[in-house]
C-alpha positions, 0 to 999 in steps of 0.5 A, a space after each residue: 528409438 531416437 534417444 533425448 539429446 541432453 543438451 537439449 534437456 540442459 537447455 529446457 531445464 535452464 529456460 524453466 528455471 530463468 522462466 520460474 526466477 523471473 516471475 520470482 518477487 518479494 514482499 517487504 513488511 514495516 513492523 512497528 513495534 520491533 523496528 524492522 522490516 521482514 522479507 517474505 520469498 513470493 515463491 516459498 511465502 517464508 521469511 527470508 530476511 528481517 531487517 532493523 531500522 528506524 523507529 516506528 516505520 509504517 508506510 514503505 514505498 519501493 524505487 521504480 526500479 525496485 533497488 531500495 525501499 523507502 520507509 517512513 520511520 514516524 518516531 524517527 521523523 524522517 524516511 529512511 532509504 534501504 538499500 535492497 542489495 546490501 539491505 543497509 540504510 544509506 541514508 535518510 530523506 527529510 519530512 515534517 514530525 511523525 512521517 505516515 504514509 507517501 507516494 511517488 510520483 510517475 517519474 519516481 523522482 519525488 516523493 510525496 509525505 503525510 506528516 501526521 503532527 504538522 498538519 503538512 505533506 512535504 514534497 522531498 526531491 530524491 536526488 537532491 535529499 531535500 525538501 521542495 516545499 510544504 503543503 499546508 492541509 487539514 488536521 493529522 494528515 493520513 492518506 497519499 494518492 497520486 493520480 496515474 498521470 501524475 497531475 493530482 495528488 490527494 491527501 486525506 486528514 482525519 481530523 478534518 474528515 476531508 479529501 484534498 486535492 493538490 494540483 502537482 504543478 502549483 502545489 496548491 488545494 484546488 478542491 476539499 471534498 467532506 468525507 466520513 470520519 477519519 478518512 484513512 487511504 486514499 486510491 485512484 482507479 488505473 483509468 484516474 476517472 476514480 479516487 476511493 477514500 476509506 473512512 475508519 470510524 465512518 465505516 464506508 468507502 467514498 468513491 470521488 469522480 476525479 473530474 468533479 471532485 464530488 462524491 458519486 457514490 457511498 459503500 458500506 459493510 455489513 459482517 453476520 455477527 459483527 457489530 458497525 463500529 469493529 468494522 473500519 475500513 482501512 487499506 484499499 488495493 483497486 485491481 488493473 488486470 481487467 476484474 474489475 474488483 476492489 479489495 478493502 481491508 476492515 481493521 478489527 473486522 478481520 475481514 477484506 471486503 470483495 467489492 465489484 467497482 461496476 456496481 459498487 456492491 460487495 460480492 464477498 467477505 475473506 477472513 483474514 488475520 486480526 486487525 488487518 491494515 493495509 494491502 497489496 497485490 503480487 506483480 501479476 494481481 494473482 494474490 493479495 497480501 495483507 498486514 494483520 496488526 494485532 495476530 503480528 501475520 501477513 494473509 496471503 489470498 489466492 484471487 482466484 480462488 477468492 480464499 486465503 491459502 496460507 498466514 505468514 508469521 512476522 514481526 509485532 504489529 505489521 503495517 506497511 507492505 510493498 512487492 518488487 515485482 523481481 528479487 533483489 540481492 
C-alpha cells in the first residue's frame, strides 16, 4: 500500500486554510449610545474588538477597498475615518450638523451625507477632505441611495415625506416623489430599474420605477398579534445573487419582512432582536445581519434556511452595520 506523501498533505491543509481565510470577513457595528464601534468575526460570530470613537455614530460606510471606515458620529457633526489596520481615527471628514446616514459613490471618491439639522446633504470630496457643495432638500433629511451607475442619488426627508432625486453631474433635484410618513432608507435594485423607499410611521415600502420617478407600487405588513403602528419599516437590503428577495426590517415589530421583488408579496416573517434597525448581507448574501437597538444585539440569519441561527450581544443601541468582504488587520 502507497503511503501519503506529507508534503502533499502539508500542502492541501495550507490550501484549505488560505481557502477558509479568504472567505473570512468582518462585521462592523455603530453603537450610539457607548460611542463605539464593535467587530464581529464572520467565522466565529464573536466580538473581537470594540472600538471608541465620536459621539453618536450611526451610519457607517466601508472604503472600496475595505482599509477604513466611515462613520457618521452625528453629535460630533462630522465623519470620523478609521483606520481598520491600526483601528485609530486618522482623521475627520467635513458635513452639516447632525451627520446620519451617506453613500459612496461607484469610484469610492465621494461621499454623499444626510445631514438631519440643516435640511442639506453634503458631497465631501475624500482625497481632498473638503466639502464639493451642499445641497438643499426637504425637512430632517434621513436616507442615501446611489444608483449602481453613479448617475442618481436619492435623499429621503422625513419631515417632508418626500424621495429626492439628485442628478450626480449638476447636483441638482430633477424630481420629488410623495411618499408615506417618514420615509427612512433609501435602496435601489442591483439592475438600477428600482428605488424602494422605507416609510416608518407610513408603515409601507414605495417601490419607485428610476425612469419614471413615479410610485409603481405599495407594500404593506401585517404581524399575527402586533398591532399597525409597532410595526416600521426601517432598514431595507435588496438581494443581487439571483433570489429575487428583499429583506425589510420592521423597527419595534422585531421582525424582518421576507418580500419576493417579483410579486411584491411578503413571503415570510423572521423574529429577530428588539427594535432591529438596519441590515446587511455577508459577501456571499449567505447570512443577513441585523442591528436590534433596543435588545443592544446583532441577528445573525442563515438565508438559506430562512431562520435566525445565532444573536450577538453588542454595545448599547446598535444602528449602523458594514461587512468587509475580507479581514483586516
Amino acid at each position: 500500500m502507497k503511503r501519503p506523501s506529507y508534503r502533499v498533505c502539508f500542502v492541501g491543509a495550507v490550501s484549505l486554510l488560505l481557502a477558509t481565510n479568504a472567505s473570512a470577513y468582518n462585521i462592523y457595528v455603530s453603537n450610539e449610545k457607548d460611542n463605539t464601534i464593535s467587530i464581529i468575526d464572520g467565522d466565529t460570530l464573536k466580538v473581537t474588538d470594540t472600538v471608541t470613537v465620536g459621539e453618536r455614530p450611526r451610519g457607517i460606510v466601508l472604503s472600496h477597498d475595505s482599509s477604513v471606515l466611515y462613520m457618521c458620529t452625528s453629535d460630533e457633526d462630522h465623519v470620523e475615518v478609521l483606520d481598520l489596520n491600526t483601528l485609530k481615527v486618522t482623521h475627520t471628514l467635513p458635513s452639516g450638523p447632525d451627520p446620519e446616514l451617506m453613500s459612496l459613490n461607484p469610484e469610492g471618491t465621494k461621499l454623499y451625507i444626510a445631514n438631519e439639522d440643516d435640511n442639506l446633504v453634503t458631497v465631501v470630496n475624500i482625497d481632498e477632505r473638503t466639502k464639493d457643495v451642499e445641497i438643499p432638500v426637504g425637512i430632517e433629511p434621513e436616507g442615501i441611495g446611489v444608483s449602481p451607475d453613479g448617475k442618481w442619488l436619492v435623499n429621503t426627508s422625513e419631515t417632508t415625506n418626500m424621495a429626492h432625486f439628485i442628478n450626480t453631474d449638476t447636483l441638482k433635484i430633477e424630481a420629488n416623489v410623495l411618499v408615506d410618513t417618514r420615509p427612512r432608507v433609501a435602496q435601489f435594485t442591483g439592475d438600477g430599474a428600482e428605488v424602494w423607499v422605507s416609510s416608518e410611521i407610513g408603515g409601507t415600502v414605495s417601490i419607485i420605477d428610476a425612469d419614471s420617478k413615479e410610485i409603481k407600487h405599495k407594500i404593506g405588513f401585517e404581524v399575527r398579534g402586533l398591532a399597525p403602528e409597532s410595526i416600521q419599516p426601517v432598514g431595507i437590503k435588496l438581494s443581487t445573487d439571483g433570489s429575487n428577495l428583499a429583506y425589510i426590517a420592521l423597527g419595534p415589530a422585531a421582525r424582518v419582512a421576507i418580500v419576493n421583488m417579483e410579486t411584491y408579496e411578503v413571503e415570510k416573517y423572521l423574529l429577530v432582536g428588539q427594535r432591529v434597525w438596519n441590515l446587511e448581507f455577508s459577501p456571499e448574501q449567505d447570512r443577513l445581519f441585523t442591528t436590534n437597538g433596543v435588545s443592544g444585539d446583532v441577528s445573525v440569519i442563515d438565508l438559506k434556511k430562512q431562520r435566525v441561527i445565532k444573536s450577538v450581544k453588542v454595545g448599547r443601541f446598535p444602528w449602523g452595520l458594514a461587512i468587509s468582504p475580507d479581514k483586516q488587520g
